[in-house]
BAZABA-95456 format. One record per residue (C-alpha): residue in one letter; z, y, x. Coordinates in steps of 0.02 Angstrom, whole numbers, plus 32768, in hexadecimal, padded with zeros to 4 digits. Each point is the difference from the previous one (the first is absolute). Example, Ala and Ser with C-alpha at 12.3 -4.5 7.8 and 13.67 -1.06 7.14 Angstrom:
BEGIN
A81867F1F8267/S7FDF80AC8045/
This chain:
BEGIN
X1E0246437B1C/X7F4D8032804B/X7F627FD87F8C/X7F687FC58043/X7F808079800D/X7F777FE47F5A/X7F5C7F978031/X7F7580A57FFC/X7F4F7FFA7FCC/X7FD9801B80A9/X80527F4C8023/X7FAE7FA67F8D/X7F5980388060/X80437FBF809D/X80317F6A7FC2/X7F557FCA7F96/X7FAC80558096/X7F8680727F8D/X800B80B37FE0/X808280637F9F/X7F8B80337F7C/X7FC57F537FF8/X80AC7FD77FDB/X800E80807F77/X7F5F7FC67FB1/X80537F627FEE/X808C803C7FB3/X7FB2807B7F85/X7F887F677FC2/X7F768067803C/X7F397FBB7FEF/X7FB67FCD80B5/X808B7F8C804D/X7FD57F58802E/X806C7F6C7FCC/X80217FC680BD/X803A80CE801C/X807E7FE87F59/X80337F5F8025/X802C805480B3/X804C80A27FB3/X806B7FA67F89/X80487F678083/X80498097806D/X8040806D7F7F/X80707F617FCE/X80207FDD80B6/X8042808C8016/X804B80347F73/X7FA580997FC2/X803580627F6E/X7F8F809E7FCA/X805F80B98015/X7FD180227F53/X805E80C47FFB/X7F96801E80AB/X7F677FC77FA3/X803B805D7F68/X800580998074/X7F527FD78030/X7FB37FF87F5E/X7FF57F3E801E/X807F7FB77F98/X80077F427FEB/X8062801D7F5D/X7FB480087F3C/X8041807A7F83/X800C7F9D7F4F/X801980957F6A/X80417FC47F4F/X8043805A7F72/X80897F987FF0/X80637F7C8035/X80307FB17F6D/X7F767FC47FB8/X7FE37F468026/X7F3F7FE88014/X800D80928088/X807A7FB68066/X7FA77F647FF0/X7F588053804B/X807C806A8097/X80477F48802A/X7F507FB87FFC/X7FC380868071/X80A07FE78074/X7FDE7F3D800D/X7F3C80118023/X802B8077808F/X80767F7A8040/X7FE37FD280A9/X7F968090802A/X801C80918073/X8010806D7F5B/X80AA80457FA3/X800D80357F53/X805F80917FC7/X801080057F3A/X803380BA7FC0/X8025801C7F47/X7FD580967FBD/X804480147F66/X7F5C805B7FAF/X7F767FE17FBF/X7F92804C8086/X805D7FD48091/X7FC280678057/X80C2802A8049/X80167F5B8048/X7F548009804E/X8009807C8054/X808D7FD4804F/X7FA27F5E8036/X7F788078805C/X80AB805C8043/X80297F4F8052/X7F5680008035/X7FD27F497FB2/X7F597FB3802B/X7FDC7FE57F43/X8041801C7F5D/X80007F987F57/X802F80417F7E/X80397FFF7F4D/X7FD380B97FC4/X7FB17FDD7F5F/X7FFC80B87FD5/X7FE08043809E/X7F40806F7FE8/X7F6A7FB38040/X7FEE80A9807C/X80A37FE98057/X7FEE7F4E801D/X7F5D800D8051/X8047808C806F/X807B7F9F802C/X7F867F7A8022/X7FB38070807F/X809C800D8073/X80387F447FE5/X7FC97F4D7FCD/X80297FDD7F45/X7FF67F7F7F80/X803280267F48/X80497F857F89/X8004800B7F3A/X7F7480768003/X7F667FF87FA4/X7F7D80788067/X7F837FE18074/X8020808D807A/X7F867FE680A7/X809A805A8066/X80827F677FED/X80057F3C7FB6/X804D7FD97F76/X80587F517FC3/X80167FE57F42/X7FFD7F7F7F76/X7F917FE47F82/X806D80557F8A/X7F637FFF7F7D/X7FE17F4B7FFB/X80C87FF77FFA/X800480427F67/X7F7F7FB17FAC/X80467F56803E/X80B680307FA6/X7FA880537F76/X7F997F6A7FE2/X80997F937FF7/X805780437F83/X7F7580097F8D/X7FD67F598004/X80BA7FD37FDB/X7FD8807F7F4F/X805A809B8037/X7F9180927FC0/X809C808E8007/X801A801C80B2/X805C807B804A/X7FD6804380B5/X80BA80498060/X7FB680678091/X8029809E8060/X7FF080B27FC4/X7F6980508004/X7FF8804980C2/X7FF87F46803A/X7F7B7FBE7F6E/X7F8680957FE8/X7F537FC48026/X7FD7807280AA/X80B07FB48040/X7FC27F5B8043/X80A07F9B7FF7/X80177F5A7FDA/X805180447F56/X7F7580617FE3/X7F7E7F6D8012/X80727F8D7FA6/X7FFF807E7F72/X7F5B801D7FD1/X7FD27F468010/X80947FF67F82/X7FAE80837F81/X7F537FC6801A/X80387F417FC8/X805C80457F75/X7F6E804A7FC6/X7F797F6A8015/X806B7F9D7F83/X800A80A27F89/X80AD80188024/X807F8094801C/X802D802B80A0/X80CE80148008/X8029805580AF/X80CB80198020/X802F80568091/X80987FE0805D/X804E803D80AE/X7FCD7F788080/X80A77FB67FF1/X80397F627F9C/X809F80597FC0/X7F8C80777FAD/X7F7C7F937FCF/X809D7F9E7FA9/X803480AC7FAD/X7F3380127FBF/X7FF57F487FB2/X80A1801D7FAB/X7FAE80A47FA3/X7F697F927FFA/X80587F717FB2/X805880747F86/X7F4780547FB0/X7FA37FDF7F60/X7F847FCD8083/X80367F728063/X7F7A7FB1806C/X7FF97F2B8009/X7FEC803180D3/X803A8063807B/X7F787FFB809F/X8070806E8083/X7F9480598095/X80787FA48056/X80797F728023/X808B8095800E/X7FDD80247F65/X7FEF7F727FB2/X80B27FB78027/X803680A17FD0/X7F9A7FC37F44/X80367F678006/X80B880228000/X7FE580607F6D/X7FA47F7F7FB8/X80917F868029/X809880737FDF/X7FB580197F3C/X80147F307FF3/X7F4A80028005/X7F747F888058/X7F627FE78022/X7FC47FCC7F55/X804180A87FC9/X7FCA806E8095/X7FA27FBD80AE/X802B80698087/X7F707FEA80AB/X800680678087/X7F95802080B2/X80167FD080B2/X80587F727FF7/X80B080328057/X80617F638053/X808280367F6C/X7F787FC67F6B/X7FFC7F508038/X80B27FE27FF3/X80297F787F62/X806F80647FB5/X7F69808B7FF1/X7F687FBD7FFE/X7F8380907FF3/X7F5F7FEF7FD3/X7FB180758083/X7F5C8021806D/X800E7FDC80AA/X7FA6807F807E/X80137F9780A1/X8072809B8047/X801C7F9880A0/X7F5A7FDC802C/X7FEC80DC7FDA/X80728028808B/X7FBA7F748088/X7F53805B7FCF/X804B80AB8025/X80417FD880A3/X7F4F7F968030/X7F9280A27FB2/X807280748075/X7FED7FB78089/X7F4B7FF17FF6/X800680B97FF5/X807A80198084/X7F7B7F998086/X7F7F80747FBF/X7FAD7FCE7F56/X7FDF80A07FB8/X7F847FCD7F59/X807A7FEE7F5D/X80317F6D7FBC/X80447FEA7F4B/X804D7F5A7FD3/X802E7FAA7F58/X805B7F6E7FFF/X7FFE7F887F64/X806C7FF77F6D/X80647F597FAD/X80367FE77F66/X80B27FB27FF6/X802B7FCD7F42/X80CE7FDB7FF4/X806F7FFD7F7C/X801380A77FC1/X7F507FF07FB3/X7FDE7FB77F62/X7F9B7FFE7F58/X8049806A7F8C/X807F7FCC7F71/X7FB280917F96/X7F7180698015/
């Protein structure tokens, strides 16, 4: 069997009958091409069938390929904002490689993105110091997301994790819950200078506790819902049981919620609510009262922001997109207070 030698770059010039780094202009979505040039560019790289080298750009330090970083894979809202990222890049010349990193920092699986020689990075890195990430900003494009700085090295993507809050908070004292607990993350995630999500979420928490001269109640639980199952139980089982459970998030607020459920309990008794709004917390047979932080409208923003650096914008941007409140079932006033 003999393959057919691959359509070059050098081709595709020939065939729109412009230059070869006309061509590439094109193809990079570079400022300063005309529509009749692109509309030229493109009609002969699908005449002819051109596909992009990416490991000979890659060798180049022109890679048509974006690294995504994440913590982990398992957690639903993340996945959702990788998959939005995937779909917006959809039809473009652009790839996306996601890399896990297991850690906090990532800084492991990024730098084996800059190893691959990616034209961008987003990532995930919520502990990652401000001083790395702007070095790294220096050698490559990069967008943060779930980060609450306003470093002028890279963008950053986030929700409005303060008006989030407030919007759950809100809810559940207007249905005449004044004993709520908060289920978060220990204390390297939620400590003021962090930044996270948690952190933000947190504080908002305490501060509406204290408007309503109330007692803040802050249980921490691995970022898991087995564990955050284990916590409620203990929870459950004190002198001190709270009419509410507001999780950090949805993770850990089905993790509640069975606990709730397994102790023959319901809302009436304890309303479990959660954050981010997980495909999972719609389902009937959950029905989580939860904030939605438009995760798939993050990750479309991510890939739009890096690409705007990779074509040359070099002033920061810092994005926040806007919460929802989404009241279910497992909220409700309380049988007791």
């Amino acid at each position: 069997m003999v393959l057919s030698r691959s359509a070059t770059l050098e081709d595709v010039a020939r065939e729109a009958g412009v230059s070869r780094a006309a061509v590439s202009k094109v193809i990079r979505k570079a400022y300063g091409v005309s529509p009749e040039m692109r509309k030229r560019v493109l009609e002969a790289i699908e005449k002819i069938n051109y596909r992009p080298n990416v490991a000979a750009r890659a060798m180049m330090g022109s890679s048509y390929t974006l690294g995504f970083e994440l913590a982990v894979l398992e957690n639903p809202a993340l996945a959702q904002m990788v998959q939005s990222a995937a779909d917006t890049l959809a039809g473009s010349e652009y790839q996306l490689v996601a890399a896990p990193s297991g850690t906090p920092d990532g800084s492991g699986a990024i730098q084996a993105l800059l190893d691959l020689r990616v034209a961008g990075i987003i990532a995930i890195a919520p502990l990652a110091s401000k001083e790395w990430l702007a070095d790294l900003a220096g050698r490559v494009p990069l967008v943060m997301l779930a980060r609450h700085d306003s470093a002028p090295a890279y963008d950053t993507v986030s929700g409005d994790d303060a008006q989030g809050t407030r919007l759950m908070m809100e809810h559940l004292f207007a249905l005449g819950h004044d004993r709520i607990a908060h289920l978060t993350r220990f204390e390297d995630f939620t400590a003021p200078e962090a930044a996270t999500p948690q952190s933000v979420r947190l504080q908002t928490y305490v501060e509406c506790m204290a408007e309503k001269g109330r007692e803040a109640h802050i249980v921490r639980a691995l970022p898991s819902e087995p564990d955050a199952c284990r916590i409620t139980h203990e929870l459950l089982e004190s002198g001190d049981c709270p009419t509410a459970i507001f999780a950090s998030t949805d993770d850990q607020a089905l993790g509640a919620l069975r606990a709730v459920m397994e102790r023959g309990l319901g809302p009436a008794d304890v309303s479990v609510a959660g954050y981010d709004d997980i495909r999972m917390s719609s389902h009937p047979g959950i029905s989580l009262t939860t904030v939605a932080q438009a995760v798939q409208e993050q990750g479309s923003l991510a890939v739009s922001l890096l690409l705007e650096r990779i074509q040359g914008r070099t002033d920061a941007r810092h994005v926040t997109t806007a919460p929802a409140l989404k009241v279910r079932n497992s909220t409700a006033p309380p049988r007791r207070k």
